[in-house]
C-alpha positions in Angstrom: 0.0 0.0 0.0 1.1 3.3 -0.5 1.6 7.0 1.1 1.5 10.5 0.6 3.8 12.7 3.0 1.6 15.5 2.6 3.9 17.7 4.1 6.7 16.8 1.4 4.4 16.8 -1.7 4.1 20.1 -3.6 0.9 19.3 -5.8 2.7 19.1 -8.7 0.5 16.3 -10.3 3.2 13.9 -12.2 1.6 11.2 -10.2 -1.5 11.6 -11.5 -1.1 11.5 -14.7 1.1 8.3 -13.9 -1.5 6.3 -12.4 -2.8 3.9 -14.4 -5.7 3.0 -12.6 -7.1 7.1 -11.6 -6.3 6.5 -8.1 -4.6 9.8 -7.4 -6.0 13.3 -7.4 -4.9 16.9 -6.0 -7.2 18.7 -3.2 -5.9 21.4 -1.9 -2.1 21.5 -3.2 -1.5 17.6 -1.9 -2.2 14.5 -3.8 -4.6 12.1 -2.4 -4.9 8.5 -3.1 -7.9 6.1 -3.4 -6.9 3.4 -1.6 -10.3 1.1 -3.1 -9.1 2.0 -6.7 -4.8 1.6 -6.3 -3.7 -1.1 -7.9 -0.3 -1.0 -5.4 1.7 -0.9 -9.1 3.8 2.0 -7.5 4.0 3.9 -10.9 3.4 7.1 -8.8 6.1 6.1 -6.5 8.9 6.1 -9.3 7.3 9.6 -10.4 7.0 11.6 -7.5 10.0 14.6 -7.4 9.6 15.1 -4.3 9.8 11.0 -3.1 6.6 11.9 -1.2 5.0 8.8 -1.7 6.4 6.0 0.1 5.2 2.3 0.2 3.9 1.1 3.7 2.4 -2.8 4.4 0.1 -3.7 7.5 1.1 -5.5 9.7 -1.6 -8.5 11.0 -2.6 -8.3 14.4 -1.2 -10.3 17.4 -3.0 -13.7 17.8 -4.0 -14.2 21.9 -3.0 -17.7 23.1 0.0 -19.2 24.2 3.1 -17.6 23.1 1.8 -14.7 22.1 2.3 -11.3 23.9 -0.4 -9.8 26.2 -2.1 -7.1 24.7 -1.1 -3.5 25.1 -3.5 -1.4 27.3 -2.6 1.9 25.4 -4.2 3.0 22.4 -2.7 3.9 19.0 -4.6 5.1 16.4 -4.9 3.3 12.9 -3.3 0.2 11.7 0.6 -0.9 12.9 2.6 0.0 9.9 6.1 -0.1 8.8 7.5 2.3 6.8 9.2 1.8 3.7 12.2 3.9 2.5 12.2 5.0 -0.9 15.0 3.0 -2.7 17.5 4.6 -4.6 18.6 4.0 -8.4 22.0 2.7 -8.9 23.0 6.7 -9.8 21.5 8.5 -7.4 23.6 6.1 -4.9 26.7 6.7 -6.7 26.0 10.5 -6.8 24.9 10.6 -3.1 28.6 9.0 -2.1 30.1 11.2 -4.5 28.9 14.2 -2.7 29.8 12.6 0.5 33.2 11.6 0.0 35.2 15.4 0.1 33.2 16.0 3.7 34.0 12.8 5.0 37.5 12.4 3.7 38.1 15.6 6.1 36.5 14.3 8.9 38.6 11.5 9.0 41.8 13.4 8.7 40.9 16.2 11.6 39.8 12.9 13.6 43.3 11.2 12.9 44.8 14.4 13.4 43.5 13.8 17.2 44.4 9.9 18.1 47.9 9.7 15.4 50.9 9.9 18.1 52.5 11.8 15.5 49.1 14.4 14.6 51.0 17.2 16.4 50.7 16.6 20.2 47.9 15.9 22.0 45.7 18.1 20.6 42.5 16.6 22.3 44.5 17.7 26.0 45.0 20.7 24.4 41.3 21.4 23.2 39.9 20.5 26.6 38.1 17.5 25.6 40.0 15.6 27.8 42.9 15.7 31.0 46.4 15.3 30.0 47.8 12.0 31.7 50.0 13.0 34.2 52.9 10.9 35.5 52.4 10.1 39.4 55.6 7.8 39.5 58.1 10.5 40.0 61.6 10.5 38.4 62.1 8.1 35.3 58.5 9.1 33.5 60.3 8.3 30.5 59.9 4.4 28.2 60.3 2.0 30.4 61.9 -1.3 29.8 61.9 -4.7 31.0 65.4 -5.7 32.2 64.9 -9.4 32.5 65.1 -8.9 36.5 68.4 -7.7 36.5 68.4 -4.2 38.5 
C-alpha cells in the first residue's frame, strides 16, 4: 500500500497523470490516493520529485494464546505500519557517495589528526576534551623497559 507525506508533496500532479488505474488526485495542493481503486503498481512512487509517496504494508494483528504477547493497554490510532524507505537508483547512490566523499574524507583526517601519536601533540588535552595523563611515578616518566630482572 502506499503513502503520501503530505507535508513533502508540492501538488505538482506527475503522479497523477502516472497512475494507471485514476487513483490519485490533487485537493488542496497535496495529492490524495484512493486506496479502493490503487492497484499497489507504484507507478506514482517512481514519479513523484519530491519522493513523497512511500510504500507502507500492514502488519496483521497479534493472535492471543500461548506464546503470544499480552495485549497493550494503550491505544494507538490506525493500523501498525512499517515504513518503507524509498530506494535509490544505482545513480542516485553513486552520486549521493560522491557528494559525501570530500566531507568525509576531512573528517577523517581532523579525527586522525586527534588519536595519530604523531598528529602534532595531543591536541584533544589541548582542546579540553579531555585531561592530560599526568605521571604520578616520580623520576624516570620516561619508556620503560623490561630488564629481564636484572636491577
Amino acid at each position: 500500500m502506499y503513502e503520501i507525506d503530505e507535508d513533502a508533496c508540492t501538488g505538482c500532479g506527475l503522479c497523477v497523470e502516472r497512475c494507471p488505474t485514476g487513483a490519485l488526485s490533487i485537493s488542496g495542493n497535496v495529492a490524495k490516493i484512493d486506496r479502493d481503486l490503487c492497484n499497489s503498481c507504484g507507478a506514482c512512487r517512481d514519479e513523484c520529485p519530491q519522493a513523497a509517496i512511500y510504500e507502507y504494508e500492514v502488519l496483521p494483528a497479534p493472535r492471543q494464546g500461548v506464546g503470544a504477547p499480552a495485549r497493550s493497554t494503550s491505544r494507538v490510532p490506525g493500523p501498525a505500519v512499517r515504513p518503507k524507505v524509498p530506494a535509490l537508483t544505482p545513480r542516485e547512490k553513486a552520486v549521493a557517495v560522491a557528494a559525501l566523499l570530500p566531507a568525509l574524507s576531512r573528517l577523517l583526517i581532523k579525527l586522525a589528526g586527534y588519536v595519530s601519536p604523531r598528529g602534532g601533540g595531543n591536541r584533544l588535552a589541548r582542546s579540553g576534551v579531555v585531561e592530560p595523563k599526568v605521571s604520578r611515578a616520580g623520576s624516570g616518566a620516561g619508556r620503560h623497559r623490561w630488564h629481564g630482572g636484572r636491577g
